[in-house]
Structures are given as C-alpha cells and as structure tokens.
CHARMM internal coordinates of N, CA and C (Angstrom, degrees):
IC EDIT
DIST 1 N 1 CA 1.4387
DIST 1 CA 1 C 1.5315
ANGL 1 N 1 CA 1 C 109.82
DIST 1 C 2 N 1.4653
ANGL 1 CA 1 C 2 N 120.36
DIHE 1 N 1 CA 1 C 2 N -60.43
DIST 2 N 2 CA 1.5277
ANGL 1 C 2 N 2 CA 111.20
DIHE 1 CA 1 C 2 N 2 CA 164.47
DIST 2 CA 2 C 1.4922
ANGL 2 N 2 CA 2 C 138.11
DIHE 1 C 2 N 2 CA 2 C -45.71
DIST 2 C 3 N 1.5196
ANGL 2 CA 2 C 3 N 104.43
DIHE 2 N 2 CA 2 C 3 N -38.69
DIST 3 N 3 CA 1.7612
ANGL 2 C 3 N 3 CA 105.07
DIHE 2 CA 2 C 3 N 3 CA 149.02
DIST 3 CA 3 C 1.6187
ANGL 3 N 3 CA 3 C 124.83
DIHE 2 C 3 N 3 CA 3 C -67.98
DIST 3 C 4 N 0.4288
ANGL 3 CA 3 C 4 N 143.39
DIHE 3 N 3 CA 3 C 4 N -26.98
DIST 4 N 4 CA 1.7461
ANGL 3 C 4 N 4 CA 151.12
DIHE 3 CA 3 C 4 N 4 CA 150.44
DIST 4 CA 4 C 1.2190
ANGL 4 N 4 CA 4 C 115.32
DIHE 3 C 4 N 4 CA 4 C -22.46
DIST 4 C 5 N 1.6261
ANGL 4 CA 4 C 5 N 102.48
DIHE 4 N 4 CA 4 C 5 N -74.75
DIST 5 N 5 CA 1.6957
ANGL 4 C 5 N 5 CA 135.95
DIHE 4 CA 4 C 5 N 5 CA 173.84
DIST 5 CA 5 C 1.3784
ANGL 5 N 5 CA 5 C 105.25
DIHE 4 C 5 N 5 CA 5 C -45.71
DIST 5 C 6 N 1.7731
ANGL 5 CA 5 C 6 N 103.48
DIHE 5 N 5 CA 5 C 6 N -69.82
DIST 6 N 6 CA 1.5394
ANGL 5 C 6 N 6 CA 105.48
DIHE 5 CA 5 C 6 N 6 CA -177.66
DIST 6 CA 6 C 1.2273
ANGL 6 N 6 CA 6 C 117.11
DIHE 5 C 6 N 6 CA 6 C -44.34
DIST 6 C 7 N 1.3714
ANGL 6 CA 6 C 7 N 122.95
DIHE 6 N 6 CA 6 C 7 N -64.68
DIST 7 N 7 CA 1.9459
ANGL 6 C 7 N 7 CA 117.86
DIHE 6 CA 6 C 7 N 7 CA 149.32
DIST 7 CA 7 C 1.5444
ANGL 7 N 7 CA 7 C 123.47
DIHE 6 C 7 N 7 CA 7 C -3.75
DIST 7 C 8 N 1.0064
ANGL 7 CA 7 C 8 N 95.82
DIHE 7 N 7 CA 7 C 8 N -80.11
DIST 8 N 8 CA 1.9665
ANGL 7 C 8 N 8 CA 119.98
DIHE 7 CA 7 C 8 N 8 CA -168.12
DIST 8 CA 8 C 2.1136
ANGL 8 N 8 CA 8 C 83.08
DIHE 7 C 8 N 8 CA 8 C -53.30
DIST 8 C 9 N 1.4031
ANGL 8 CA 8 C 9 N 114.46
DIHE 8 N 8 CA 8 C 9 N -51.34
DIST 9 N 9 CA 1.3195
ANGL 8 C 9 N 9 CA 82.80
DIHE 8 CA 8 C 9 N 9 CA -146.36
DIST 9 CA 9 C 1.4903
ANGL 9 N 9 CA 9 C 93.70
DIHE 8 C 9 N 9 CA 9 C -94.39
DIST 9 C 10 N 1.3514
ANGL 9 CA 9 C 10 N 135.36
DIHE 9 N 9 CA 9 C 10 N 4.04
DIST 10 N 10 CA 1.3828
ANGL 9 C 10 N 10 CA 158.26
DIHE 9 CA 9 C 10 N 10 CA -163.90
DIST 10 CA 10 C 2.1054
ANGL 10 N 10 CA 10 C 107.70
DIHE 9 C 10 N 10 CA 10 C 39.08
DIST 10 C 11 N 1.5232
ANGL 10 CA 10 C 11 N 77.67
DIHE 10 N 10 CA 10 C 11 N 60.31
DIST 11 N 11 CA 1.8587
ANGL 10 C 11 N 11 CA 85.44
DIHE 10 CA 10 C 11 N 11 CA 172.15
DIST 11 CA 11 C 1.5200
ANGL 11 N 11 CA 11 C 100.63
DIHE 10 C 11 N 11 CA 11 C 161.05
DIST 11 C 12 N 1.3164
ANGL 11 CA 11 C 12 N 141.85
DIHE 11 N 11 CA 11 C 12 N -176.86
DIST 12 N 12 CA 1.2349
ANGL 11 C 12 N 12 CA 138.65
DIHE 11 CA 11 C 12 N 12 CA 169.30
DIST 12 CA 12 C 1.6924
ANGL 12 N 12 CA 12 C 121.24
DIHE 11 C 12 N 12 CA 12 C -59.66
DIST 12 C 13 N 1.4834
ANGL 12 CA 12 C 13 N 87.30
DIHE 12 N 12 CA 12 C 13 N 128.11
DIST 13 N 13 CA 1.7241
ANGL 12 C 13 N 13 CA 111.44
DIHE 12 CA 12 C 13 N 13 CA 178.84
DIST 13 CA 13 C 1.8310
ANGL 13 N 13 CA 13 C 98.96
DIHE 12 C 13 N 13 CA 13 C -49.29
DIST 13 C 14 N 0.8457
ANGL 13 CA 13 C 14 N 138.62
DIHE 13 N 13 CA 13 C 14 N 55.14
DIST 14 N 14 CA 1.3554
ANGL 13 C 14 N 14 CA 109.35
DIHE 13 CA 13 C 14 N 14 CA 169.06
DIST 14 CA 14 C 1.7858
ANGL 14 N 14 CA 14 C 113.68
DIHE 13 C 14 N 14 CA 14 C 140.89
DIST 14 C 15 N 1.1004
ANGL 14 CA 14 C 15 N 99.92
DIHE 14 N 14 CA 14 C 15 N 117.37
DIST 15 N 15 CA 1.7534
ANGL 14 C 15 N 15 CA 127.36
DIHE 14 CA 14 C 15 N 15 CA -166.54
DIST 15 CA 15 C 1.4449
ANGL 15 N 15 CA 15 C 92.81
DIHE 14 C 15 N 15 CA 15 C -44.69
DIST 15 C 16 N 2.0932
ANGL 15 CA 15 C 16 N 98.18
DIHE 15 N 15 CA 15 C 16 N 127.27
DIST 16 N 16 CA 1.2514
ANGL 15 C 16 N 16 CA 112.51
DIHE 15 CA 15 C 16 N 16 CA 165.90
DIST 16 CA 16 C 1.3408
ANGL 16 N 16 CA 16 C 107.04
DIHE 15 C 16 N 16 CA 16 C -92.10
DIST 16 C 17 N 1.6912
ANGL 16 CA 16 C 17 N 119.41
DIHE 16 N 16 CA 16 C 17 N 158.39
DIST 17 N 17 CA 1.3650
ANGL 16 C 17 N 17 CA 112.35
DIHE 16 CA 16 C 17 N 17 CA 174.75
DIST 17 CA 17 C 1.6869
ANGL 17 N 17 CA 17 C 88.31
DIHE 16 C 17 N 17 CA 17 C -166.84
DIST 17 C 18 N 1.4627
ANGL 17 CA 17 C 18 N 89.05
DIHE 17 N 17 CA 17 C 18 N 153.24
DIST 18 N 18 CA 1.8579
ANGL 17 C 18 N 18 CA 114.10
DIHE 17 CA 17 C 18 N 18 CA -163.85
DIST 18 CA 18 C 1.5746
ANGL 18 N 18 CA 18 C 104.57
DIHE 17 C 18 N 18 CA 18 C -85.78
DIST 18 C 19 N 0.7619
ANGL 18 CA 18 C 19 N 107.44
DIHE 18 N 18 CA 18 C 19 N 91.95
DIST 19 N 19 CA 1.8801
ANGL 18 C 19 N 19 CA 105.74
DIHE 18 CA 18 C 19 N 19 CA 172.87
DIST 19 CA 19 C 1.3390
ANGL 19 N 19 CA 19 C 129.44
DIHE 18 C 19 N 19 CA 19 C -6.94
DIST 19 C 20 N 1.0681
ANGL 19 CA 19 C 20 N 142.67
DIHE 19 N 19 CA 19 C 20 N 144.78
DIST 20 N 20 CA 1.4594
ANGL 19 C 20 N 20 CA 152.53
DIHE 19 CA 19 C 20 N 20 CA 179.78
DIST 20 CA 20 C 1.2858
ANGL 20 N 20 CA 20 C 107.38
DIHE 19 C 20 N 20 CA 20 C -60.40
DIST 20 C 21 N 1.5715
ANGL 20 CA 20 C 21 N 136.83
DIHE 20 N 20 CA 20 C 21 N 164.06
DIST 21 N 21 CA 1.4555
ANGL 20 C 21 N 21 CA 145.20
DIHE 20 CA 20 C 21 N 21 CA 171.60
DIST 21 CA 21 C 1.7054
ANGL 21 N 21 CA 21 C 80.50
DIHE 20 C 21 N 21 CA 21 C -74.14
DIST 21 C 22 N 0.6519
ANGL 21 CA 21 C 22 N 141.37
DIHE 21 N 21 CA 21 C 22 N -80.22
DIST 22 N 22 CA 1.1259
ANGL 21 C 22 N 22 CA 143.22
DIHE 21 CA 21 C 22 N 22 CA 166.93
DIST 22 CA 22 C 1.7811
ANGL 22 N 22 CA 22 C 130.94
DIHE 21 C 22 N 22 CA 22 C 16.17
DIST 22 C 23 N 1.4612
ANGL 22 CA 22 C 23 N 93.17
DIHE 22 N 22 CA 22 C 23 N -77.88
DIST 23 N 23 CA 1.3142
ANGL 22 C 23 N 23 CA 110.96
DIHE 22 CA 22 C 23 N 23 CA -178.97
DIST 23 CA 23 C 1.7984
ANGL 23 N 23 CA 23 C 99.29
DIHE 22 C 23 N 23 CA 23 C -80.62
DIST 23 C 24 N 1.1257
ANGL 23 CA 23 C 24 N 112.12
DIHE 23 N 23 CA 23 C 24 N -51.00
DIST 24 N 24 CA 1.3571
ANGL 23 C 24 N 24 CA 117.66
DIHE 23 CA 23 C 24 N 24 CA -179.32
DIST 24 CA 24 C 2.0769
ANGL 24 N 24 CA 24 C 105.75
DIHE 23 C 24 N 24 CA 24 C -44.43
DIST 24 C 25 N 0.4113
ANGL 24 CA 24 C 25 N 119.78
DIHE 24 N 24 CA 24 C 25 N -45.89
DIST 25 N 25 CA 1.8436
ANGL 24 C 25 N 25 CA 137.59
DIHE 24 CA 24 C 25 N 25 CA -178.58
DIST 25 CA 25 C 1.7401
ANGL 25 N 25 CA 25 C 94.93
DIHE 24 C 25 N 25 CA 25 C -63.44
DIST 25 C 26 N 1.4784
ANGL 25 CA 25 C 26 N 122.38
DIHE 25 N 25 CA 25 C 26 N -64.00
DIST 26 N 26 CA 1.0921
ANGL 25 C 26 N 26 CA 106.64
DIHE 25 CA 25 C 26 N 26 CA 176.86
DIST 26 CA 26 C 1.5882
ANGL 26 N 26 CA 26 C 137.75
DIHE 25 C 26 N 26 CA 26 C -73.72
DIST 26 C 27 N 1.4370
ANGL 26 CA 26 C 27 N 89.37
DIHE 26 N 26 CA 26 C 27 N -0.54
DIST 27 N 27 CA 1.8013
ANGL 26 C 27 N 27 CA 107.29
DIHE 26 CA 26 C 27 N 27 CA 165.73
DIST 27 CA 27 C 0.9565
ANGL 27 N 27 CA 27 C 114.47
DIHE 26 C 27 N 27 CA 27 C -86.79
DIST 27 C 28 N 1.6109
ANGL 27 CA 27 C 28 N 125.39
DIHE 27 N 27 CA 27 C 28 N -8.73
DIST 28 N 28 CA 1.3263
ANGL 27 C 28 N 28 CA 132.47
DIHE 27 CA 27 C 28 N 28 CA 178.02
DIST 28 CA 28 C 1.8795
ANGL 28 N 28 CA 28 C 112.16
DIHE 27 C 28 N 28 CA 28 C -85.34
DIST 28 C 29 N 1.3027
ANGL 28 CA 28 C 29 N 70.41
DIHE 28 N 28 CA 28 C 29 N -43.81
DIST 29 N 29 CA 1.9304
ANGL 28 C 29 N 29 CA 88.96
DIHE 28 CA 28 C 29 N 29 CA -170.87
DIST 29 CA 29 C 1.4242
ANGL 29 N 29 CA 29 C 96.16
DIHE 28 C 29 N 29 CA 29 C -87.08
DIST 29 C 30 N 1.5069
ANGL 29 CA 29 C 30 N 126.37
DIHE 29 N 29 CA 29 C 30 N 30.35
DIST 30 N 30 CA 1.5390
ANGL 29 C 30 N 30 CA 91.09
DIHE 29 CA 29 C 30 N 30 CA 176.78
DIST 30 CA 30 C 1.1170
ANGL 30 N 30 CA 30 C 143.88
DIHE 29 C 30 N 30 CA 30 C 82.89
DIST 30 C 31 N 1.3909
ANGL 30 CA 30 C 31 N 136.20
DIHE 30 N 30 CA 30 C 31 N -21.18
DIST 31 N 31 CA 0.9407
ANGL 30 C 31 N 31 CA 142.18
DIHE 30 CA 30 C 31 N 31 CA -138.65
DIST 31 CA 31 C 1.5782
ANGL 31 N 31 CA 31 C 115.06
DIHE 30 C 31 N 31 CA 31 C -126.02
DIST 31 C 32 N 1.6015
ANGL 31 CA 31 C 32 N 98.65
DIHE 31 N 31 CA 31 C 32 N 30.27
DIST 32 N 32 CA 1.7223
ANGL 31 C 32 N 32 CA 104.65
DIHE 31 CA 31 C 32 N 32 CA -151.24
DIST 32 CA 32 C 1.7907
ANGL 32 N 32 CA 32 C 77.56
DIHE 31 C 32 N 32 CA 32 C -118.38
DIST 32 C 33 N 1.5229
ANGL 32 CA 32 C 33 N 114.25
DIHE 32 N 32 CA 32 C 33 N 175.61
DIST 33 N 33 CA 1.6294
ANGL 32 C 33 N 33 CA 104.70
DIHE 32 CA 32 C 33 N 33 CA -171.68
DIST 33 CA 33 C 1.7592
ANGL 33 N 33 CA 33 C 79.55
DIHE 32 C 33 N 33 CA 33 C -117.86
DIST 33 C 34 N 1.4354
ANGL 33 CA 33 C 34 N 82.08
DIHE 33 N 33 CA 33 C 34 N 148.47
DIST 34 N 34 CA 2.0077
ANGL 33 C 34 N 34 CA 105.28
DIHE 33 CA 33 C 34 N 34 CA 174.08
DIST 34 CA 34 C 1.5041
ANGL 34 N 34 CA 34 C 106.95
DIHE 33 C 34 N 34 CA 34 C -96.50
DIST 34 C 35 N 1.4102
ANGL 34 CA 34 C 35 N 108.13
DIHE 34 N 34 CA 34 C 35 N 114.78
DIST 35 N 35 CA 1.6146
ANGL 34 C 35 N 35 CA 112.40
DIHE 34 CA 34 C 35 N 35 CA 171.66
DIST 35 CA 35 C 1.6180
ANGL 35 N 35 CA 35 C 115.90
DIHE 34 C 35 N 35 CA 35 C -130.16
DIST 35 C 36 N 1.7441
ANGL 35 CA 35 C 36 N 95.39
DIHE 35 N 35 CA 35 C 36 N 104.00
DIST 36 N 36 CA 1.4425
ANGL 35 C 36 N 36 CA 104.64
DIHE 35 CA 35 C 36 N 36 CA 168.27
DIST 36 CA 36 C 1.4337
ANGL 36 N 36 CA 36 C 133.13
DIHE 35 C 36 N 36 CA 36 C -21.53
DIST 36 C 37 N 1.4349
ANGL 36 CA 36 C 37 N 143.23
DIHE 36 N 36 CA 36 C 37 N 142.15
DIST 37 N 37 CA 1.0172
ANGL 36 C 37 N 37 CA 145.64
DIHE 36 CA 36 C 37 N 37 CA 154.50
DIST 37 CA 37 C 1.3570
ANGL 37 N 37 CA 37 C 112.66
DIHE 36 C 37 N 37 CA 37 C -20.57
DIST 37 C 38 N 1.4194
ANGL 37 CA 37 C 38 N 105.12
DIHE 37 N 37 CA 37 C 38 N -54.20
DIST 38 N 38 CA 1.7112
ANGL 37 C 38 N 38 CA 107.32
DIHE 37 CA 37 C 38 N 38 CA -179.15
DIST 38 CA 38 C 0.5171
ANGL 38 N 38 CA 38 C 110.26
DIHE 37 C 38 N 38 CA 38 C -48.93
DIST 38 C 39 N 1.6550
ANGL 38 CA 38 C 39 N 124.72
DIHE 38 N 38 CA 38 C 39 N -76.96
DIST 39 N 39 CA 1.5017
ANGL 38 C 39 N 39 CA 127.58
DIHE 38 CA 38 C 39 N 39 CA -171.39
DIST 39 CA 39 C 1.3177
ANGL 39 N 39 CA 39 C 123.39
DIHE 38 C 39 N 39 CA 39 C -52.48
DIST 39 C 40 N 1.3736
ANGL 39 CA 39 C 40 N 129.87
DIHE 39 N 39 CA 39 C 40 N -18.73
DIST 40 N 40 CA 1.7306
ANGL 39 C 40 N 40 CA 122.14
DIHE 39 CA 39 C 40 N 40 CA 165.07
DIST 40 CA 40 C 1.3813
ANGL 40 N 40 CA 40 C 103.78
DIHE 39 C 40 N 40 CA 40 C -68.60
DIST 40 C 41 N 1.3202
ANGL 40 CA 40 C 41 N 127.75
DIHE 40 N 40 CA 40 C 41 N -21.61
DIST 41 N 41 CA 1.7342
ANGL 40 C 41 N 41 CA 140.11
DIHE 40 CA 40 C 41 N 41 CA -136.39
DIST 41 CA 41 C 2.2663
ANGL 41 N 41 CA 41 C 80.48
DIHE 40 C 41 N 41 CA 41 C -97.66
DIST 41 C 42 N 0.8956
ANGL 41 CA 41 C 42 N 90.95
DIHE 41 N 41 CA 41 C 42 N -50.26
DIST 42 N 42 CA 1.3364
ANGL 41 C 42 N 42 CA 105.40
DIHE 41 CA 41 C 42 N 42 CA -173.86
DIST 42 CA 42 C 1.6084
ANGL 42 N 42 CA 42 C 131.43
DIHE 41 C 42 N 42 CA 42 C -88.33
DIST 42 C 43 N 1.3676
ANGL 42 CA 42 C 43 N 118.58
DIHE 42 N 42 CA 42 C 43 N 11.54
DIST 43 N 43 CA 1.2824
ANGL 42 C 43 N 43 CA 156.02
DIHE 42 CA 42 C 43 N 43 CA -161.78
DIST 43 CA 43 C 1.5404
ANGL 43 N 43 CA 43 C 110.52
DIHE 42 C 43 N 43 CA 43 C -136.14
DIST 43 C 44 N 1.1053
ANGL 43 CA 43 C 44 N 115.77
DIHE 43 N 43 CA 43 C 44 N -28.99
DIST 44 N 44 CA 1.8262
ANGL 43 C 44 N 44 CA 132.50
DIHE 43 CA 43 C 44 N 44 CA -170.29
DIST 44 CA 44 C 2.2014
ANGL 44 N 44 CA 44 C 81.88
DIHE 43 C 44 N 44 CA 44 C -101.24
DIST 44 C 45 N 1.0200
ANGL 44 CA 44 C 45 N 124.07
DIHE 44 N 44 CA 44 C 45 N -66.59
DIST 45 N 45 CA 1.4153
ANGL 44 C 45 N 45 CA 126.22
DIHE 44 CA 44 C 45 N 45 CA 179.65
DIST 45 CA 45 C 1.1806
ANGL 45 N 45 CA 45 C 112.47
DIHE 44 C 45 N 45 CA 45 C -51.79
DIST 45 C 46 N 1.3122
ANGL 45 CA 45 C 46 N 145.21
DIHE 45 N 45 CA 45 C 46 N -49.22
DIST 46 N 46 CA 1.4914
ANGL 45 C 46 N 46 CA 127.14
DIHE 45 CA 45 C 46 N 46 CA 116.88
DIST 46 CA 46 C 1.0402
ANGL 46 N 46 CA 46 C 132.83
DIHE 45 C 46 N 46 CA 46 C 20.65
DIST 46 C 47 N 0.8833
ANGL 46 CA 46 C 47 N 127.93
DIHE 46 N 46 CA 46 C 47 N -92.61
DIST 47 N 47 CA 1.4253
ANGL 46 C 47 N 47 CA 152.10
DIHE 46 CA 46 C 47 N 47 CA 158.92
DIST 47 CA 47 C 1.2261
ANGL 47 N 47 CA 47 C 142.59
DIHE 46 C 47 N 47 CA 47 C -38.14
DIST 47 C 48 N 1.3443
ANGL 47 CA 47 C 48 N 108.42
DIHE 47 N 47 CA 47 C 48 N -37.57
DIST 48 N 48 CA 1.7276
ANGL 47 C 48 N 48 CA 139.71
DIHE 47 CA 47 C 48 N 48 CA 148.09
DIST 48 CA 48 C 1.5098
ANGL 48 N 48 CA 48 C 108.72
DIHE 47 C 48 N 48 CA 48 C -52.88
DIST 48 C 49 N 1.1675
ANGL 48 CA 48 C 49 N 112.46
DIHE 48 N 48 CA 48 C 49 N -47.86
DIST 49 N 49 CA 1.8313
ANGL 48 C 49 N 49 CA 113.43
DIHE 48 CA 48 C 49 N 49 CA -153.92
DIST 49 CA 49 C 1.4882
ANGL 49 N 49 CA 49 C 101.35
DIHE 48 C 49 N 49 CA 49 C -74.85
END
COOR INIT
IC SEED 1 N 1 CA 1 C
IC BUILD
C-alpha cells in the first residue's frame, strides 16, 4: 500500500515535519514511550481488519 501511494503521489504519502522544542527535549530526557516493531506490526493489523 505505501508503494502504490508513493507512486500515485510520486514522493512520500504524507507530510514531513521537524519536531517541537518541545517534543525534541523529551526525546532527550527520555521521556518518549518505546514501541517494538511488533507492537506497531500488530496495531497497523488492527487497523486493517
């Protein structure tokens, strides 16, 4: 589906943007949550169904 898109839109499906002072600070400190491959893998299947 993302190659498709990338096609159709001839570059990435979907707006990049640079993080906040904000968010950036709490990626520093840690404070951001860690989610396995799986669990996106299994969250996207979800989502599909």
């Amino acid at each position: 589906m993302f190659l498709v898109q990338s096609v159709l839109e001839r570059g990435l499906p979907f707006e990049m943007k640079i993080p906040n002072d904000e968010t950036m600070n709490e990626i520093r400190e840690g404070k951001t949550e860690k989610v396995s491959f799986d669990e996106l893998q299994k969250e996207a299947k979800k989502c599909l169904a």
